[in-house]
C-alpha positions as CSV (number, residue, x, y, z in Angstrom):
1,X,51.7,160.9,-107.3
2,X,51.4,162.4,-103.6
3,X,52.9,166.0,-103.0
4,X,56.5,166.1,-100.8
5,X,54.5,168.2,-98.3
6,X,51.6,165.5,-98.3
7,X,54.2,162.4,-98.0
8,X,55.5,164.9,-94.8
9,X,51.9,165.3,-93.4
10,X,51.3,161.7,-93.5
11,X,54.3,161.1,-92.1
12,X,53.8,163.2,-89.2
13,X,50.7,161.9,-88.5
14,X,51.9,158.6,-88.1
15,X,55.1,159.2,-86.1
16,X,52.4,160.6,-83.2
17,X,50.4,157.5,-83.5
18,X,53.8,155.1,-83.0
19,X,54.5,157.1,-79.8
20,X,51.1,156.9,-78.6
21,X,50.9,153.2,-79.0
22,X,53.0,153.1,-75.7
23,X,50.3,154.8,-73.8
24,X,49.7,153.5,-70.1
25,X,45.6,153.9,-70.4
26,X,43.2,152.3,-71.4
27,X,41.5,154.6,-73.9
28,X,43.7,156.6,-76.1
29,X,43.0,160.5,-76.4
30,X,40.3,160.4,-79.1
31,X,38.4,157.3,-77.2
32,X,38.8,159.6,-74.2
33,X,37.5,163.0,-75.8
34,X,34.5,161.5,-77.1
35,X,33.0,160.0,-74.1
36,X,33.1,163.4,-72.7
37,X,31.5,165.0,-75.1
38,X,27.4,165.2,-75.2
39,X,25.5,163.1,-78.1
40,X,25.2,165.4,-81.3
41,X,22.5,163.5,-82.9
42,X,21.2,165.4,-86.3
43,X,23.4,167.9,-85.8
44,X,25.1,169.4,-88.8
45,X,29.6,169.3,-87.8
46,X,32.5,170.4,-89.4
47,X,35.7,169.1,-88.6
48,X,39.2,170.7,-89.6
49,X,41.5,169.3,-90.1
50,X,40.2,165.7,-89.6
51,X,43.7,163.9,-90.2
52,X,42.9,160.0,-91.0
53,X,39.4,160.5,-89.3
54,X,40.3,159.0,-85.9
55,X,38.2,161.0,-83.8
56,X,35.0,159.5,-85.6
57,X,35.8,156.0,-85.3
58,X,34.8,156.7,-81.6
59,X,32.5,159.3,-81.7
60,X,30.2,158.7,-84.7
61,X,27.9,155.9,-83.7
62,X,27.0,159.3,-80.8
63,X,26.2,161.3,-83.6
64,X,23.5,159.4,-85.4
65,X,21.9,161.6,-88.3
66,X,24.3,163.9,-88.4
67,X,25.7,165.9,-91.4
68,X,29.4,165.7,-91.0
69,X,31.9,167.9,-93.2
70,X,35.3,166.5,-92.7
71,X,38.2,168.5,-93.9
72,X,42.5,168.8,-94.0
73,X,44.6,170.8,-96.1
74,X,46.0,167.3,-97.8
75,X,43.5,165.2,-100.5
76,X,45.9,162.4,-99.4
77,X,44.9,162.5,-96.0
78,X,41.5,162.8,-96.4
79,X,41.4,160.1,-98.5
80,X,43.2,157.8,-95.6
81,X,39.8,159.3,-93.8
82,X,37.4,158.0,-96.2
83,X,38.8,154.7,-96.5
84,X,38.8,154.3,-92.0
85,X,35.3,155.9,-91.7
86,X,33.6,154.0,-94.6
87,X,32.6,151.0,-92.9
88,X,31.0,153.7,-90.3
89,X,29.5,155.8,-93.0
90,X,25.5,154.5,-92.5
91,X,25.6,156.1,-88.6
92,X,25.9,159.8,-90.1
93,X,23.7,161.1,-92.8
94,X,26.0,162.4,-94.8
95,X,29.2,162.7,-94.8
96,X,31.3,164.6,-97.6
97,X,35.4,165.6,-97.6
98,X,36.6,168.7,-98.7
99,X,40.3,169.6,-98.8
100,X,40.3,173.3,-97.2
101,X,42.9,175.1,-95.6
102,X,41.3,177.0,-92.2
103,X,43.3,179.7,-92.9
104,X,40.8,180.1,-95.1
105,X,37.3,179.3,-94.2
106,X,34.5,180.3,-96.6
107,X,31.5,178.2,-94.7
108,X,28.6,180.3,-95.2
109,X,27.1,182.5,-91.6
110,X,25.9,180.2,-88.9
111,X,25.9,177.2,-90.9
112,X,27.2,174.5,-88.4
113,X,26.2,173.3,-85.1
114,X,29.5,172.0,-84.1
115,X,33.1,172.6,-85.2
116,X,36.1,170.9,-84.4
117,X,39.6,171.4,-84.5
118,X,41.9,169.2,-82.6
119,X,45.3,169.9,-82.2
120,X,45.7,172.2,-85.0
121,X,44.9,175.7,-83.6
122,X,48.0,176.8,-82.9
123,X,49.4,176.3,-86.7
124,X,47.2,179.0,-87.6
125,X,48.5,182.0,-89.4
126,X,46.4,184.4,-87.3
127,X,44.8,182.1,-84.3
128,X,42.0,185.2,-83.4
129,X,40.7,185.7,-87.3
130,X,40.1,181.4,-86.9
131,X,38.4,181.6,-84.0
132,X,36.4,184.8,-85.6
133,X,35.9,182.7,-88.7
134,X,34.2,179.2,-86.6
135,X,32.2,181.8,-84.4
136,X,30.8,183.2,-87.6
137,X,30.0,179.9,-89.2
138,X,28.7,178.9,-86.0
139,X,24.6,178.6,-85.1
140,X,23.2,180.2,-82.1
141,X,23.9,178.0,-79.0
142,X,26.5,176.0,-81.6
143,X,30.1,174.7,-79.7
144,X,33.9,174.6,-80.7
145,X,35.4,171.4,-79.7
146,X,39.2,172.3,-79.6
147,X,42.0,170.1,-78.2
148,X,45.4,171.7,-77.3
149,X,48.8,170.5,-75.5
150,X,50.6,171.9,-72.4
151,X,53.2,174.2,-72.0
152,X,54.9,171.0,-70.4
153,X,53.8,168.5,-73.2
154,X,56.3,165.3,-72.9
155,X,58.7,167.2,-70.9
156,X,61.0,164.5,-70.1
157,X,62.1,164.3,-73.4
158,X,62.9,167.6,-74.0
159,X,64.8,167.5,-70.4
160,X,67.1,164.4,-71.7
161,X,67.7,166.3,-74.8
162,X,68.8,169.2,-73.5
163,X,71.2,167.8,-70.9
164,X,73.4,168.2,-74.0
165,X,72.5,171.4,-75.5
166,X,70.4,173.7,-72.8
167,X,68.9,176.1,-75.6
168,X,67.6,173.4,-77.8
169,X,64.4,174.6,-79.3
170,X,61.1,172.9,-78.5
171,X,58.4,173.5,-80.5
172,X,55.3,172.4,-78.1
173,X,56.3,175.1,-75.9
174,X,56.1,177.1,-78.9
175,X,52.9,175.6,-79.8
176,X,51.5,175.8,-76.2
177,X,52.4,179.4,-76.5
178,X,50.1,180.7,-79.1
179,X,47.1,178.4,-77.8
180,X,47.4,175.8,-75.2
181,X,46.0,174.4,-72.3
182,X,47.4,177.4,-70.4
183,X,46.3,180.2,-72.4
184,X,43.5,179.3,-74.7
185,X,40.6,180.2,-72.6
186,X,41.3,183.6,-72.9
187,X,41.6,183.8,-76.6
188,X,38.5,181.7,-76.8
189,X,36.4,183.9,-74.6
190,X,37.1,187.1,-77.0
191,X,34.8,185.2,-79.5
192,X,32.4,183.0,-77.3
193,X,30.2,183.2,-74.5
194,X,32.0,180.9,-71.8
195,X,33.7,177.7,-72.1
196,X,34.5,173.8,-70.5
197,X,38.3,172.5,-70.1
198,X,39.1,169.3,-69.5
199,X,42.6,167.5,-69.3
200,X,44.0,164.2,-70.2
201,X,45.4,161.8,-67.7
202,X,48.3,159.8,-69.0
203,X,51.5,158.5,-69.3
204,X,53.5,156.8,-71.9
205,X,55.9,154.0,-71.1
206,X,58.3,154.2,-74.4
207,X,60.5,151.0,-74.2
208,X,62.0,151.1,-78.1
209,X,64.3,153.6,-79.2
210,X,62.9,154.2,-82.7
211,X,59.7,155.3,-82.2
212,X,60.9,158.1,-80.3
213,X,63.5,159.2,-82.9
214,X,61.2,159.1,-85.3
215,X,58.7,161.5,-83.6
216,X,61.7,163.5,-83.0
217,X,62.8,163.8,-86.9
218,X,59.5,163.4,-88.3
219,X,57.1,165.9,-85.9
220,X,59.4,168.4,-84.6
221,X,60.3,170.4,-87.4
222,X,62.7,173.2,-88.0
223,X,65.5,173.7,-86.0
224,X,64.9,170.9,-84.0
225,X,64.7,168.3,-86.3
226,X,67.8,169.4,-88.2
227,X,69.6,169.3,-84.4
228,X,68.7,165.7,-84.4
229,X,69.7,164.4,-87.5
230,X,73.1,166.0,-87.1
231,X,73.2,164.5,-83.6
232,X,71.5,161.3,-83.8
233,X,74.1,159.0,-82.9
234,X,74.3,161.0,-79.4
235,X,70.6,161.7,-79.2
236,X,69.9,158.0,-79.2
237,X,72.2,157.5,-77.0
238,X,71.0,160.3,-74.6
239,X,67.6,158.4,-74.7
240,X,68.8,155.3,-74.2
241,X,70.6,155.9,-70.9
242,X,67.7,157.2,-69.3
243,X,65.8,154.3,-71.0
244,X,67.7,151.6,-69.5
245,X,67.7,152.3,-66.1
246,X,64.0,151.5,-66.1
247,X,63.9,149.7,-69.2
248,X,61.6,152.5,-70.5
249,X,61.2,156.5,-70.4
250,X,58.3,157.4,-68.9
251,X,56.8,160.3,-70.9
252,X,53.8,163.0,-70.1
253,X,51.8,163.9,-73.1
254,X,49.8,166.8,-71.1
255,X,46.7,167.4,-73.6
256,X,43.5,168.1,-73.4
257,X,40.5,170.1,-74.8
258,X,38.0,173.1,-74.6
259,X,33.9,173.4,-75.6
260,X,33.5,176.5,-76.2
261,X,30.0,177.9,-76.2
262,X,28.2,180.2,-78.7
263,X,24.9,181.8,-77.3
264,X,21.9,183.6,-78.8
């Protein structure tokens, strides 16, 4: 029987995914990421927190003979992983699932060539003793492959919202905060040698209330989230106004992503 906080992180998971499905490009952010990255081929990569594996459904057929080590906090989500990447599996070498919290991270010294960690940085406990932590595990002339939000990130939403109560906490600015597309590079460089940024370009055209609600109640915890369920009637109300006079809200998911570089 799955955990309350695994039900939660499953749950969070997909209330992003519902949003995104009203993106206005033509890949989504993971399709995106991964043509910009380089071919790892026979490279040995850890990801953390790998969520339901999405990244690798575009990016490992570039990463032929590799050694992957996908990992999450939750055995529930990896196990959503396992059962997306197995009809992929033959491309890598290996691949093996650990549940591991990167908090946490006892990978042995310069033992990976790559390490990943998507949207996730700033939920560490202490974001410098992470990034100490990968460039430890990390080979000589090995990469960190780390995407983030903006301090921005959907805006309009949070601009609806609080038309109706003006201090109304928003957690991607507080997420954006501790490491984001506006700060990140700076916290990167006290552990690696210089790094790439590059940003997403895209829009999402929401036309359905529920979706948005549901992202709302689902991935916006803490005071937020309790705001809305007390609110909701008003809320979707709020959102529907500014829905109906284009018959959608337009919505800016600023994201992107750093490589960071490890040399000799």
């Amino acid at each position: 029987m799955k955990r309350s906080s695994e039900v939660l992180m499953e749950e969070e998971i997909q209330s992003r995914v519902r949003l995104y499905d009203f993106s206005t490009g033509k890949q989504t952010f993971f399709q995106w990421q991964a043509g910009m990255l380089p071919t790892f081929n026979g490279k040995k990569e850890l990801e953390l927190g790998c969520g339901n594996g999405a990244l690798w459904r575009s990016l490992i057929e570039r990463c032929c003979d590799c050694e992957l080590t996908l990992t999450d906090i939750s055995e529930d989500v990896l196990d959503s992983a396992r059962l997306a990447l197995e009809p992929l599996a033959s491309f890598a070498k290996d691949i093996d699932f650990q549940v591991t919290d990167f908090n946490h991270l006892s990978f042995e010294d310069q033992s990976y060539d790559v390490v990943i960690a998507n949207h996730n940085l700033y939920y560490a406990d202490d974001i410098d003793a992470v990034l100490a932590s990968i460039a430890r595990i990390l080979k000589p002339n090995g990469v960190l492959i780390c995407s983030t939000i903006g301090k921005d990130h959907l805006h309009e939403l949070v601009a609806t919202l609080r038309q109706y109560r003006d201090d109304l906490p928003w957690g991607a600015e507080n997420w954006a905060d501790r490491f984001g597309l506006e700060n990140g590079a700076g916290q990167l460089l006290s552990h690696f040698n210089r790094y790439d940024q590059f940003e997403y370009d895209n829009n999402l055209h929401v036309n359905s209330i529920e979706p948005v609600l549901y992202y709302l109640k689902k991935t916006m915890k803490g005071a937020l989230a309790d705001w809305i369920c007390r609110n909701e009637v008003g809320v979707q109300e709020a959102v529907e106004q500014t829905m109906n006079s284009k018959g959608y809200i337009r919505l800016t998911p600023h994201s992107g992503f750093f490589i960071a570089y490890k040399d000799d």
